[in-house]
mmCIF file of the N, C-alpha and C atoms, coordinates in Angstrom:
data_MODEL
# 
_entry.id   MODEL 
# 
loop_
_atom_site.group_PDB 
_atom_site.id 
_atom_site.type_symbol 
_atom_site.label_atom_id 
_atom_site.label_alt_id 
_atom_site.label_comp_id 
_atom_site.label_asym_id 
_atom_site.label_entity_id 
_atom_site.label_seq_id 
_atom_site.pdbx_PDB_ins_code 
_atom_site.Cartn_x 
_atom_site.Cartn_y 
_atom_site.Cartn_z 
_atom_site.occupancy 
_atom_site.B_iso_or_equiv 
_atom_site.pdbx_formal_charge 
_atom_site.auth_seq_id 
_atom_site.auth_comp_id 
_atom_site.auth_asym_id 
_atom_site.auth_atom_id 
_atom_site.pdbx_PDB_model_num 
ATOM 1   N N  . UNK A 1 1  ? -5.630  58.472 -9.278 1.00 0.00 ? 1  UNK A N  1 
ATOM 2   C CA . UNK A 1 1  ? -6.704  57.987 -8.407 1.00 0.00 ? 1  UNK A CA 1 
ATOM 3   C C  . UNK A 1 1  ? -7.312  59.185 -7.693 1.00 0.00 ? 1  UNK A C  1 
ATOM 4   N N  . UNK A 1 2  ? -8.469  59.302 -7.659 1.00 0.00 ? 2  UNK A N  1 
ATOM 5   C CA . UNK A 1 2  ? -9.540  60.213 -7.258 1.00 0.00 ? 2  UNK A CA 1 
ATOM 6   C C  . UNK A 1 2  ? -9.597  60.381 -6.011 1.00 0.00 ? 2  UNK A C  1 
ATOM 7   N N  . UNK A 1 3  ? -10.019 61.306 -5.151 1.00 0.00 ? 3  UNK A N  1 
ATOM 8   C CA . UNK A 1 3  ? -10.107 61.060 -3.536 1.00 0.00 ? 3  UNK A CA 1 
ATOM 9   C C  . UNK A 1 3  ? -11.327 60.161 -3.106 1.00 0.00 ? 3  UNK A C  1 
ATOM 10  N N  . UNK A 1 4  ? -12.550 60.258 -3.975 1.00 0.00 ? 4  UNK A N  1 
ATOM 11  C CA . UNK A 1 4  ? -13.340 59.079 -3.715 1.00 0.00 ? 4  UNK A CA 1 
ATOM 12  C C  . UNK A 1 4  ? -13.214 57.745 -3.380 1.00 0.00 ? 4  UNK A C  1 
ATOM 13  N N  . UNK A 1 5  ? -12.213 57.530 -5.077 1.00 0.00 ? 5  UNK A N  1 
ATOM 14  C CA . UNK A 1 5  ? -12.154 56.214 -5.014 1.00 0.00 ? 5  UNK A CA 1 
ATOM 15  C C  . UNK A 1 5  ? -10.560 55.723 -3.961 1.00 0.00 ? 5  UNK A C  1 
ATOM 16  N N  . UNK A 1 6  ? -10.183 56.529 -3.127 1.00 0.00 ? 6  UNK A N  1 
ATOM 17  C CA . UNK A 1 6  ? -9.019  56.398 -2.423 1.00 0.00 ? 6  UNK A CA 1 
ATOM 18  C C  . UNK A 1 6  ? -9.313  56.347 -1.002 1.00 0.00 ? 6  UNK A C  1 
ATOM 19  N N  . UNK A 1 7  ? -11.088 57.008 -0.748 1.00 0.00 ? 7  UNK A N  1 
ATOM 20  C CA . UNK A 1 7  ? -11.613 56.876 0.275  1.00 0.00 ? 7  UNK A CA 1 
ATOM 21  C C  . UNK A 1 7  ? -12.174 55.088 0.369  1.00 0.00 ? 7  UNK A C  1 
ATOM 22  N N  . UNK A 1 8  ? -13.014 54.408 -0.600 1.00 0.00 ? 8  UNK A N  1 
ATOM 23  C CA . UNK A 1 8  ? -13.191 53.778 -1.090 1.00 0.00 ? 8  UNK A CA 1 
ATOM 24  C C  . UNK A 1 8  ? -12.411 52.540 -0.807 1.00 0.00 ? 8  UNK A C  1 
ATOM 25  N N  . UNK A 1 9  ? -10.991 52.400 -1.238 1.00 0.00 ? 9  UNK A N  1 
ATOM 26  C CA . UNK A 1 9  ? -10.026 51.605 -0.652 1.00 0.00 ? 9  UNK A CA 1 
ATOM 27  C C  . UNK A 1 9  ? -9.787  51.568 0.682  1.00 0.00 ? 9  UNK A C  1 
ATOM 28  N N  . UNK A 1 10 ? -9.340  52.669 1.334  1.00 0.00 ? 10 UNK A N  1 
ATOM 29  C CA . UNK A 1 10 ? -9.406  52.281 3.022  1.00 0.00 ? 10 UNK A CA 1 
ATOM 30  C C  . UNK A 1 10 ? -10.282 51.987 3.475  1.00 0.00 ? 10 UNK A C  1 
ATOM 31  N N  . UNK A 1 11 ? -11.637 52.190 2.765  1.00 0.00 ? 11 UNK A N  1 
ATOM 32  C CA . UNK A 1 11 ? -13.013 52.013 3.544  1.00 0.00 ? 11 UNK A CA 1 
ATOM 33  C C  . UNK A 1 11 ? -12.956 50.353 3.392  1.00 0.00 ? 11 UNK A C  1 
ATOM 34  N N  . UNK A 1 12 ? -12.385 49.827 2.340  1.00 0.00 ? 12 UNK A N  1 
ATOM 35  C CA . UNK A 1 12 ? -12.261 48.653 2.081  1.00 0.00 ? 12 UNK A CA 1 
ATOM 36  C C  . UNK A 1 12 ? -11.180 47.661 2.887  1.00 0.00 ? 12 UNK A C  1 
ATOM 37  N N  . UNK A 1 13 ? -9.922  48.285 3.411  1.00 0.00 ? 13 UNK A N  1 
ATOM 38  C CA . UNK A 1 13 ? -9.029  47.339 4.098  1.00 0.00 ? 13 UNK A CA 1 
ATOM 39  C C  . UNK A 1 13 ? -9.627  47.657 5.409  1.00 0.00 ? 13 UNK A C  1 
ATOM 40  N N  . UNK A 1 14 ? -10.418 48.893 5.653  1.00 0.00 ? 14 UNK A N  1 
ATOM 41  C CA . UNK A 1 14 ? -11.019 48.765 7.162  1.00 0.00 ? 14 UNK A CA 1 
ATOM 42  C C  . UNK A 1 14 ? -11.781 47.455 7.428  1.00 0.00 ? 14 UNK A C  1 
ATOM 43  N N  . UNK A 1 15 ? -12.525 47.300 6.712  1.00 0.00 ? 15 UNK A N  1 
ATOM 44  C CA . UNK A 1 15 ? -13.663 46.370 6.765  1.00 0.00 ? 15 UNK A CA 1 
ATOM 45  C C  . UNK A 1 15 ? -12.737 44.426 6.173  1.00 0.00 ? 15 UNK A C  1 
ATOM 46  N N  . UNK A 1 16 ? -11.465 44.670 5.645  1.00 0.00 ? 16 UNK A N  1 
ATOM 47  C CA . UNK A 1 16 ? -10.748 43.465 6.021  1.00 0.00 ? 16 UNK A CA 1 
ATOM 48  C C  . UNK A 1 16 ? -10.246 43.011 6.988  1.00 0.00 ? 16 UNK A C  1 
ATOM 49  N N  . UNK A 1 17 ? -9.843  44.120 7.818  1.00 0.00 ? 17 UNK A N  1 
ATOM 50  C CA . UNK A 1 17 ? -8.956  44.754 9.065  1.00 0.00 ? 17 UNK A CA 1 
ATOM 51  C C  . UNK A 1 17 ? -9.906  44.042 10.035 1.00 0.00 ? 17 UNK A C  1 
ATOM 52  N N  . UNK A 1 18 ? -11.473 44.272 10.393 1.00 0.00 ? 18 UNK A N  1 
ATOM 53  C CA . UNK A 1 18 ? -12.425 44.150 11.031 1.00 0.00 ? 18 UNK A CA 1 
ATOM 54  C C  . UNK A 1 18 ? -12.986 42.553 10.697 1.00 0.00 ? 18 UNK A C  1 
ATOM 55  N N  . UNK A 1 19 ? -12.572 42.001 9.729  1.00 0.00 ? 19 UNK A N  1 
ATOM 56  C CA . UNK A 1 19 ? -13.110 40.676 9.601  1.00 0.00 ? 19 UNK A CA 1 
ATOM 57  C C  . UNK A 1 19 ? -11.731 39.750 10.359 1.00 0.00 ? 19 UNK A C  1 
ATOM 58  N N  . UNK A 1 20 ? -10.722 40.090 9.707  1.00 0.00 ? 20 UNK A N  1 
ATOM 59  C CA . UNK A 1 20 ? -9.518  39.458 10.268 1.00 0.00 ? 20 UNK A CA 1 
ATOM 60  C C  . UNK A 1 20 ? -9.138  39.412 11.390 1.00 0.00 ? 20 UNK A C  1 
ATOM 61  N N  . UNK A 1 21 ? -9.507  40.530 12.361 1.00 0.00 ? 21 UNK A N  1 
ATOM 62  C CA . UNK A 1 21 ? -9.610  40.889 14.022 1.00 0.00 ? 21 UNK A CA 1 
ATOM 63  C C  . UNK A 1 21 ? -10.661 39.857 14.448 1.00 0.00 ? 21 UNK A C  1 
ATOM 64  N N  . UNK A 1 22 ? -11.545 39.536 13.798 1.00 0.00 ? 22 UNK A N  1 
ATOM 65  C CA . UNK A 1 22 ? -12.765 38.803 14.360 1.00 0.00 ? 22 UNK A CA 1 
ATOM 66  C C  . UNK A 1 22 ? -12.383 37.080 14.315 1.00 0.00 ? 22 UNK A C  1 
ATOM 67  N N  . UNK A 1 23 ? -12.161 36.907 12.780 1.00 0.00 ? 23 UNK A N  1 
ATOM 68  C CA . UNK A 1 23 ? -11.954 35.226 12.772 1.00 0.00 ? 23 UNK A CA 1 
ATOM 69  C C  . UNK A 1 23 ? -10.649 35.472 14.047 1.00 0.00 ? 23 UNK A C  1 
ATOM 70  N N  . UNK A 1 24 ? -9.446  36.289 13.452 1.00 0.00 ? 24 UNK A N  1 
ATOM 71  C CA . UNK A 1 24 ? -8.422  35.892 14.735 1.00 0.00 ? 24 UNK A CA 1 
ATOM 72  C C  . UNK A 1 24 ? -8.805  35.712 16.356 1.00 0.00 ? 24 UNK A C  1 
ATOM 73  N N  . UNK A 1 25 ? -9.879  36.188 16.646 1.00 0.00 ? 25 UNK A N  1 
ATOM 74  C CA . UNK A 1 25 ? -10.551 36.495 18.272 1.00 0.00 ? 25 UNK A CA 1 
ATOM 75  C C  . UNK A 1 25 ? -11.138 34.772 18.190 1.00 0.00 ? 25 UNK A C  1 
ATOM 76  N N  . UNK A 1 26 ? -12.427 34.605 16.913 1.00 0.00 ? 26 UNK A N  1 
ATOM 77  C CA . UNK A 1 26 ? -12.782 33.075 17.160 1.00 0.00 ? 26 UNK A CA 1 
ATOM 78  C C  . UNK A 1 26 ? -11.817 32.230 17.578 1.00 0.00 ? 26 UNK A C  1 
ATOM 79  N N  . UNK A 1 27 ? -10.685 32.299 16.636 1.00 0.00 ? 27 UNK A N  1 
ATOM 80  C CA . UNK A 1 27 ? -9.479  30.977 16.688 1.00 0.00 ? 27 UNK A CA 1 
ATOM 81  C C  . UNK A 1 27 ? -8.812  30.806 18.479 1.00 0.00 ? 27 UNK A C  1 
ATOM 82  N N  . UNK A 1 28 ? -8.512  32.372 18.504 1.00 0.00 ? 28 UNK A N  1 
ATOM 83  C CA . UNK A 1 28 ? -8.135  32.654 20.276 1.00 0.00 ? 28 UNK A CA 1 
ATOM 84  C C  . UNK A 1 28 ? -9.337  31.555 21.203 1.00 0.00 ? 28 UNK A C  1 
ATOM 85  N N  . UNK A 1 29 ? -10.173 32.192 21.011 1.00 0.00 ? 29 UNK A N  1 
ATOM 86  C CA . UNK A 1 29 ? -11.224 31.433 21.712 1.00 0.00 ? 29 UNK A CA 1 
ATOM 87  C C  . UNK A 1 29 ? -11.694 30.151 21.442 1.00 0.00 ? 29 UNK A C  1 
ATOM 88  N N  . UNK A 1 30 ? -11.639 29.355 20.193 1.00 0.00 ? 30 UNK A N  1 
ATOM 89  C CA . UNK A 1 30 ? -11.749 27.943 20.302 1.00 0.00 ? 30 UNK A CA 1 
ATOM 90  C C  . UNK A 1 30 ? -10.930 27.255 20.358 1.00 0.00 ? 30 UNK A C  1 
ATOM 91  N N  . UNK A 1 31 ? -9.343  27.631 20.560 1.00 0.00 ? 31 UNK A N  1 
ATOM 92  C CA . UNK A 1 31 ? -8.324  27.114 21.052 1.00 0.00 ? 31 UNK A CA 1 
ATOM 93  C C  . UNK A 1 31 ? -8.302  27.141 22.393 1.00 0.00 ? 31 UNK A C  1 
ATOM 94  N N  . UNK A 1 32 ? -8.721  28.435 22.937 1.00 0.00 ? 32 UNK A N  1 
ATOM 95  C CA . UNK A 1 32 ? -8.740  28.317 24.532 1.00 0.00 ? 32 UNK A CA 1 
ATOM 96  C C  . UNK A 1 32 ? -9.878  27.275 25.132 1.00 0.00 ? 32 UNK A C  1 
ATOM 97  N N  . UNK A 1 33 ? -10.645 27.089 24.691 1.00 0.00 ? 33 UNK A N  1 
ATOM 98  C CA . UNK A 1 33 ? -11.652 26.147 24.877 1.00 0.00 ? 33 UNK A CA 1 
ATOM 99  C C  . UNK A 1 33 ? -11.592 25.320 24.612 1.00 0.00 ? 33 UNK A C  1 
ATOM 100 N N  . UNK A 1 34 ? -10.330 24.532 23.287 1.00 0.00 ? 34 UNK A N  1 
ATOM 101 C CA . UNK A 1 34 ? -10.243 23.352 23.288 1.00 0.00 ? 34 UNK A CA 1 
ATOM 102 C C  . UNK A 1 34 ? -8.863  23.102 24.596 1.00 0.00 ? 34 UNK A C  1 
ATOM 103 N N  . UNK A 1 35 ? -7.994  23.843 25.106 1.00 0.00 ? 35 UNK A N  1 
ATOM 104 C CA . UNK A 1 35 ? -6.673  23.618 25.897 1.00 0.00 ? 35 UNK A CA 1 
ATOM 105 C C  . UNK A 1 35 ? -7.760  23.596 27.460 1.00 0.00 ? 35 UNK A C  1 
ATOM 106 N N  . UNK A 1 36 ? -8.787  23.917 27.284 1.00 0.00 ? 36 UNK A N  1 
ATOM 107 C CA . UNK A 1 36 ? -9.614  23.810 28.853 1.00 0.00 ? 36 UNK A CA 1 
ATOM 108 C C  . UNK A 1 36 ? -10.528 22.335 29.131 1.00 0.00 ? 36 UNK A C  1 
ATOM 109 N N  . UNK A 1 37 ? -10.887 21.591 27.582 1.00 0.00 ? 37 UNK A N  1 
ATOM 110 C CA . UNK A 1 37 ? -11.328 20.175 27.709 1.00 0.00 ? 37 UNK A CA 1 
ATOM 111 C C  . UNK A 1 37 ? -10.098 19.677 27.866 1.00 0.00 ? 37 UNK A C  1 
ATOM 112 N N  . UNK A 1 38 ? -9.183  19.600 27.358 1.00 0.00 ? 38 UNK A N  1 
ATOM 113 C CA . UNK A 1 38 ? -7.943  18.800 27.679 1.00 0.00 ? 38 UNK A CA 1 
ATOM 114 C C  . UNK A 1 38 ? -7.495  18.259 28.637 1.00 0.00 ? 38 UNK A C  1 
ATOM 115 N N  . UNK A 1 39 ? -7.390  19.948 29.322 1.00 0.00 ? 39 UNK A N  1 
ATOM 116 C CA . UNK A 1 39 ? -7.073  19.924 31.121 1.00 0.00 ? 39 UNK A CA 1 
ATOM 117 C C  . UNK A 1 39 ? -7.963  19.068 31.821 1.00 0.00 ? 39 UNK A C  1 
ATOM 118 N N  . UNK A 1 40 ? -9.214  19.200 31.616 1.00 0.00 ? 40 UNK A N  1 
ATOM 119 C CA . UNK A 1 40 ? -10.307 18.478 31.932 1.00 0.00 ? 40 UNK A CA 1 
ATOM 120 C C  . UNK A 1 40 ? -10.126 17.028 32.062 1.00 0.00 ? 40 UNK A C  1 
ATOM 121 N N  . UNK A 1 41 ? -9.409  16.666 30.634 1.00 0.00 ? 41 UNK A N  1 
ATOM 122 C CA . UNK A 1 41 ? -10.124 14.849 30.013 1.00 0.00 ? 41 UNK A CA 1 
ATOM 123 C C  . UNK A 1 41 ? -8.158  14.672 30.607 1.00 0.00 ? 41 UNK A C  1 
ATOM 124 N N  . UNK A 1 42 ? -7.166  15.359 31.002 1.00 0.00 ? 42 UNK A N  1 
ATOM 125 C CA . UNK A 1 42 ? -6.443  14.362 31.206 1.00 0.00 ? 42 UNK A CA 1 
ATOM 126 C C  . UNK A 1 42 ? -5.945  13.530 32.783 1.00 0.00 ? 42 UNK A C  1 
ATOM 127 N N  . UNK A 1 43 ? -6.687  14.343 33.977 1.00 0.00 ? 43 UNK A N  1 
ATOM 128 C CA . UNK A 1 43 ? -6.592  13.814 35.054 1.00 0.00 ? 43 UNK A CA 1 
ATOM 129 C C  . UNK A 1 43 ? -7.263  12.234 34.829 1.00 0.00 ? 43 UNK A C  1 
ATOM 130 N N  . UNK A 1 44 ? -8.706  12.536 34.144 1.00 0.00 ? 44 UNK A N  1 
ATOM 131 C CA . UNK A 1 44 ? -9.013  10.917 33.637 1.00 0.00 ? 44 UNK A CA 1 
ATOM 132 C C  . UNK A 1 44 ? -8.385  9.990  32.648 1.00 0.00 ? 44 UNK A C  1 
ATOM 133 N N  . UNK A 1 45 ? -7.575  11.041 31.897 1.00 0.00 ? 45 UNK A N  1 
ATOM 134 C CA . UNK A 1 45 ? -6.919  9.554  31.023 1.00 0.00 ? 45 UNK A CA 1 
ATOM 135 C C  . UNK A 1 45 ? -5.843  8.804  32.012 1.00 0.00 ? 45 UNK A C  1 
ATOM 136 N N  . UNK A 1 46 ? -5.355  9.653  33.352 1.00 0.00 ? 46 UNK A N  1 
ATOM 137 C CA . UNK A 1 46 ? -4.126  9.116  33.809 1.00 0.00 ? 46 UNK A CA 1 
ATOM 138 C C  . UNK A 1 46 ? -4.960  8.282  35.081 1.00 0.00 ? 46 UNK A C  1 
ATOM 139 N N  . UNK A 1 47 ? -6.090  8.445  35.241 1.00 0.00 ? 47 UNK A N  1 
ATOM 140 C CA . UNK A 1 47 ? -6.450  7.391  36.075 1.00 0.00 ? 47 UNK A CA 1 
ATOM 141 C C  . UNK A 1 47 ? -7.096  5.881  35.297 1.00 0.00 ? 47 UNK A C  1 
ATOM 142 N N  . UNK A 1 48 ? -6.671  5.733  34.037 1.00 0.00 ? 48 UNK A N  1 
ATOM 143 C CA . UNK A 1 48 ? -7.129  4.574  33.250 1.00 0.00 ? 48 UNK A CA 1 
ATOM 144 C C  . UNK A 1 48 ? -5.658  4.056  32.944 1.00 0.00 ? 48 UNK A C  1 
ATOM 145 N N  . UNK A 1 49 ? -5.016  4.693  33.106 1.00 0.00 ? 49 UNK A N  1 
ATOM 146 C CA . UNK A 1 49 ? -3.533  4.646  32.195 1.00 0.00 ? 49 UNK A CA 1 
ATOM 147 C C  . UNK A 1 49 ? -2.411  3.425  33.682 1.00 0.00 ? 49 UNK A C  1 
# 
Protein backbone atom coordinates (compact mmCIF):
# COMPACT_ATOMS: atom_id res chain seq x y z
CA UNK A 1 0.00 0.00 0.00
CA UNK A 2 1.19 3.37 -1.25
CA UNK A 3 1.44 6.45 1.06
CA UNK A 4 -1.34 8.03 -0.97
CA UNK A 5 -3.60 5.54 -0.84
CA UNK A 6 -2.81 5.10 3.13
CA UNK A 7 -3.38 8.82 3.38
CA UNK A 8 -6.63 8.16 1.68
CA UNK A 9 -7.85 5.62 4.33
CA UNK A 10 -7.42 7.79 7.40
CA UNK A 11 -8.75 10.58 5.45
CA UNK A 12 -11.59 8.15 5.23
CA UNK A 13 -12.14 6.84 9.00
CA UNK A 14 -11.67 10.65 9.83
CA UNK A 15 -14.66 11.56 8.06
CA UNK A 16 -16.52 8.22 9.75
CA UNK A 17 -15.11 9.33 13.05
CA UNK A 18 -16.88 12.87 12.31
CA UNK A 19 -20.23 11.43 11.18
CA UNK A 20 -20.44 9.02 14.17
CA UNK A 21 -19.50 11.95 16.75
CA UNK A 22 -22.42 13.79 15.17
CA UNK A 23 -25.43 11.17 14.92
CA UNK A 24 -24.00 10.18 18.63
CA UNK A 25 -24.41 14.16 19.80
CA UNK A 26 -28.18 14.03 17.89
CA UNK A 27 -29.19 10.82 19.94
CA UNK A 28 -27.60 12.71 23.31
CA UNK A 29 -29.79 15.47 22.50
CA UNK A 30 -33.11 13.93 21.49
CA UNK A 31 -33.01 11.79 24.39
CA UNK A 32 -32.35 14.71 26.58
CA UNK A 33 -35.28 16.36 25.17
CA UNK A 34 -37.38 13.54 25.22
CA UNK A 35 -36.39 12.83 29.48
CA UNK A 36 -37.35 16.89 29.74
CA UNK A 37 -41.18 16.31 28.17
CA UNK A 38 -41.53 13.54 30.52
CA UNK A 39 -40.58 15.51 33.53
CA UNK A 40 -42.96 17.89 32.18
CA UNK A 41 -46.16 15.48 31.27
CA UNK A 42 -45.71 13.55 34.63
CA UNK A 43 -46.68 16.03 37.47
CA UNK A 44 -49.98 15.98 35.15
CA UNK A 45 -50.40 12.41 34.73
CA UNK A 46 -50.32 12.17 38.69
CA UNK A 47 -52.87 14.79 39.05
CA UNK A 48 -55.45 12.62 36.81
CA UNK A 49 -54.24 9.43 38.37
Amino acid sequence: MGIIEKIKEIEAEMAQMQKNKAIGSLIIHTFASFVALVAMALPLLYTYL
